[in-house]
N, C-alpha and C positions, 0 to 999 in steps of 0.2 A: 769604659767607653761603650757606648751602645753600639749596634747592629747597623748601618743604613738601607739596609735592604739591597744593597747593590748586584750581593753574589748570592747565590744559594748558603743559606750558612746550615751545619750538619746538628750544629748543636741549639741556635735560639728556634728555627721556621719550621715546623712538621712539615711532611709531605701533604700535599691536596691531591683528595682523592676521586678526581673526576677524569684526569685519562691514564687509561689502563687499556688491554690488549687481551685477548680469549682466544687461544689456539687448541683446537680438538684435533688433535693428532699433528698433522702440519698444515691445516687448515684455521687460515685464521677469520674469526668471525665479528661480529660486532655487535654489543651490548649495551643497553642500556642502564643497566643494574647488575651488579652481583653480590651476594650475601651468600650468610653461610659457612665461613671459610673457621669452622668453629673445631677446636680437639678438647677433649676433656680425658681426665684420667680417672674411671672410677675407682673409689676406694672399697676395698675392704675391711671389712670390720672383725677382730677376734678378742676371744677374752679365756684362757688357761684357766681351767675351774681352781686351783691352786694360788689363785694371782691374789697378792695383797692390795690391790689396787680394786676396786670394788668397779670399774668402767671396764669399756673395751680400748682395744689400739687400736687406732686405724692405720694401714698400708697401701700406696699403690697397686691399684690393681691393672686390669686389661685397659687397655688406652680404647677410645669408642671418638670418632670422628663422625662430625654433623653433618646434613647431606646441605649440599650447593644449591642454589635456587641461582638461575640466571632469567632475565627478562628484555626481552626486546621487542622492536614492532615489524610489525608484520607487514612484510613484502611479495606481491604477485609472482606467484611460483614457486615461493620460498618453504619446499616441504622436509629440510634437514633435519628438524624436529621428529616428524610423524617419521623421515624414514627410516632411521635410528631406532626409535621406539618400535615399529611395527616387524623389527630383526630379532623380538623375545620371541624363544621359543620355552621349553623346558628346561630351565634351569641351563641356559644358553644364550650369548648378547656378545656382540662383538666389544669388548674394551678398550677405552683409550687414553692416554694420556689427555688429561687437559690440563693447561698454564695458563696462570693470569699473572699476568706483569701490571705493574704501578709501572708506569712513563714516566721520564721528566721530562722539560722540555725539547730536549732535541730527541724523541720517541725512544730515549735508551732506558731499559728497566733498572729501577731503583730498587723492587721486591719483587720476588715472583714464587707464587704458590705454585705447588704440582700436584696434582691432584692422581693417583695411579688406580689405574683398572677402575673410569672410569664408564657407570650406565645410570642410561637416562632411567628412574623409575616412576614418574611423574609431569604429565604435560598439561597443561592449563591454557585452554584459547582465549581469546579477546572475550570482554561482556560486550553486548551489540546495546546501544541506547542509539532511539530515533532525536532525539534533541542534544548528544553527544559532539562535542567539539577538542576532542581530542584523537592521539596517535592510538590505532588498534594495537597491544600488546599482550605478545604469548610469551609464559614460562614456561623453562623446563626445571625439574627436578634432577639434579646426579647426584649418587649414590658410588661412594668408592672403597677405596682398600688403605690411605695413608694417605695423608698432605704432607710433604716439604717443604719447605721456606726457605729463599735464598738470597742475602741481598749483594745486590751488584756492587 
């Protein structure tokens, strides 16, 4: 028997991923985009001068997590971004936790990455165009220590 669409079903309808929720620390903010949310596990490669096997083996190696890109548009007075950023010193930045939750309709999270110790390392302002008929939007770049995954 098919689906009618009626309830959420867990196993025919993926989740739709346009609302979602971004908290830096326990501040929650608002985004237009996020990307990035990447882990990968490099491998290593060995080979025993003795081995009958004329290739190498490959192994698990150090796990290496991609940095976050978040994008939103820009709001009068709105310098969260810059002041974050302008808190590097020498190999020093204040760390935070940031969470992005997938919503479902009643704004409860269905998935939620945690992104730990993280820093901004990258801020990109608006391009200005004089015949431009869109929202001005800045990213930031973070840079962390481990993402988790958790679903509700």
């Amino acid at each position: 028997m098919a689906d009618d669409g009626s309830a959420q079903s867990k196993t025919v309808w993926p989740l739709p991923k346009f609302f979602f929720e971004v908290k830096w620390d326990s501040e929650v903010m608002s985004f237009q985009e996020v990307s990035g949310l990447d882990i990968e596990a490099q491998s290593i490669e060995y080979r025993h001068g003795d081995s009958p096997e004329f290739s190498v083996i490959k192994m698990p190696g150090i796990k290496k997590f991609g940095n976050v890109t978040m994008k939103k548009g820009i709001f009068k007075s709105d310098n969260k971004f810059w002041d974050w950023f302008t808190q590097i010193k020498m190999n020093t930045i204040k760390r935070l936790p940031v969470t992005i939750s997938l919503l479902d309709e009643a704004k409860a999270p269905t998935m939620v990455w945690t992104l730990a110790n993280a820093w901004p390392a990258k801020i990109t302002g608006t391009d200005l165009k004089s015949e431009g008929n869109e929202v001005a939007i800045e990213s930031i770049e973070i840079v962390h220590e481990g993402i988790t995954i958790a679903n509700a």
